[in-house]
C-alpha positions as CSV (number, residue, x, y, z in Angstrom):
1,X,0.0,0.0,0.0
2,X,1.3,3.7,-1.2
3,X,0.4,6.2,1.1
4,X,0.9,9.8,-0.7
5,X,2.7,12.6,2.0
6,X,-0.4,14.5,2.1
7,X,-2.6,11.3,2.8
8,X,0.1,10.7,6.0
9,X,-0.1,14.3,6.9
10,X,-3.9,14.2,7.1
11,X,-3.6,10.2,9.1
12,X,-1.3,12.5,11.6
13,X,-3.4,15.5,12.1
14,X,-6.1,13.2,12.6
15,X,-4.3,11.2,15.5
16,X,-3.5,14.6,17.2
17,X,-7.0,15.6,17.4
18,X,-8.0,12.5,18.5
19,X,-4.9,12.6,21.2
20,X,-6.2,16.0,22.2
21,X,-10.1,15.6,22.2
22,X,-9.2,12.8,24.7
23,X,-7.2,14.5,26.6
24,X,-9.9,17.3,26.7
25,X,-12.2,15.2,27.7
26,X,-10.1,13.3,30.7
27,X,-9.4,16.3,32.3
28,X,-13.2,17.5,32.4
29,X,-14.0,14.0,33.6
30,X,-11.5,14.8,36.5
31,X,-12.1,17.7,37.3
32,X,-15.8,16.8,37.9
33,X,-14.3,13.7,39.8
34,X,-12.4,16.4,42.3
35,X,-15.5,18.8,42.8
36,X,-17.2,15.6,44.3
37,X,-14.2,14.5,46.3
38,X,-13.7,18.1,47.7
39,X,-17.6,18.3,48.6
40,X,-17.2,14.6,50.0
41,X,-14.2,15.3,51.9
42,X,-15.6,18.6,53.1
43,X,-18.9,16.6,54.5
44,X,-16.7,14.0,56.1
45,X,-14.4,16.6,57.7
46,X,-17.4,18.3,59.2
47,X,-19.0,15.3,60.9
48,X,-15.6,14.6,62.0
49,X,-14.8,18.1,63.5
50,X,-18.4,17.6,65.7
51,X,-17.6,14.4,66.9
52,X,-14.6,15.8,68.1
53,X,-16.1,19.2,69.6
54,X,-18.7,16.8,71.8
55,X,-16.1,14.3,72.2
56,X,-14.3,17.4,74.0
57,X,-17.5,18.2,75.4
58,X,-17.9,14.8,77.3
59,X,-17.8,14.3,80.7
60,X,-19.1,11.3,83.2
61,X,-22.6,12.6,83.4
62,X,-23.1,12.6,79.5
63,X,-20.8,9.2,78.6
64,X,-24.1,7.1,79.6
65,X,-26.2,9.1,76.9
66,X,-23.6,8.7,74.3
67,X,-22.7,4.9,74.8
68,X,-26.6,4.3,74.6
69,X,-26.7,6.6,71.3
70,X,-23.7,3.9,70.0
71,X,-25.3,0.8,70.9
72,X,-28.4,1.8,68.9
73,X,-26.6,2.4,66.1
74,X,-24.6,-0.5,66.1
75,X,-28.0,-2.7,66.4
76,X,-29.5,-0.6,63.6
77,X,-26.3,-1.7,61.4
78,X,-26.6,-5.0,62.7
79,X,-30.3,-5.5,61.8
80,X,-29.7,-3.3,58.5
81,X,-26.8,-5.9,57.4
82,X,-29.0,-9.2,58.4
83,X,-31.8,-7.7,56.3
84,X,-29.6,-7.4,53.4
85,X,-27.9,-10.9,53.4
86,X,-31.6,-12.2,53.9
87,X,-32.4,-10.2,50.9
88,X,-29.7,-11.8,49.2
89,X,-30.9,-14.8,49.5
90,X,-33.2,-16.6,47.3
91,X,-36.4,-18.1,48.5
92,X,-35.4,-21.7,47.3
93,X,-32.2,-21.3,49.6
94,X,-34.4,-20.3,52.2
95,X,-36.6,-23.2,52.4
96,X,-32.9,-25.7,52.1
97,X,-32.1,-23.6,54.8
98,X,-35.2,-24.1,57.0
99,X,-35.3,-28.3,55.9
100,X,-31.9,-28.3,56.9
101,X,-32.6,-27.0,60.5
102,X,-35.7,-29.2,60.7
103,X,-33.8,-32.1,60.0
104,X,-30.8,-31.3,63.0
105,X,-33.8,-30.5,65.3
106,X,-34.9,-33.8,65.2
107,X,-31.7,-35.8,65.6
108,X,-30.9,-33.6,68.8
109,X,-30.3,-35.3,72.3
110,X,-33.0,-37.7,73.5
């Protein structure tokens, strides 16, 4: 195949563009990826800098209100991630599940 100098010239220019279009594009891409990142980080920084102002706060009259403000949180994630792994779970792996326990129940200690 005979490729003229003009028909190269045009194959380059149009690799280039292409090079510089994608570049265009990347950098638009991130910078919209580190506006998120900033606002994310910004969030995170501000729940953090409240946990530390009532952290500083605390004393031995409040500790009792905040350890019962953990616990129930800890149960909510608790019961939030049982909920999903039960959701995960398909109905036909349920009921094996469920024969399965029927079938230990009855071999147990007599």
């Amino acid at each position: 195949m005979n490729l003229s100098p003009k028909v190269l010239k045009i194959l380059l220019l149009v690799v280039v563009v292409g090079f510089g279009v994608g570049f265009y594009l990347q950098d638009l891409k991130h910078e919209e990826s580190t506006t998120h990142a900033w606002k994310a980080n910004r969030y995170n920084l501000d729940r953090f800098n409240k946990i530390m102002e009532y952290n500083h706060k605390m004393n031995s009259s409040n500790w009792r209100v905040m350890q019962d403000s953990i616990d129930q949180q800890l149960d909510t994630l608790m019961i939030l991630r049982f909920r999903k792994e039960v959701d995960s779970l398909s109905q036909e792996q349920l009921q094996v599940r469920s024969d399965q326990q029927e079938v230990q129940a009855s071999f147990g200690p007599r």
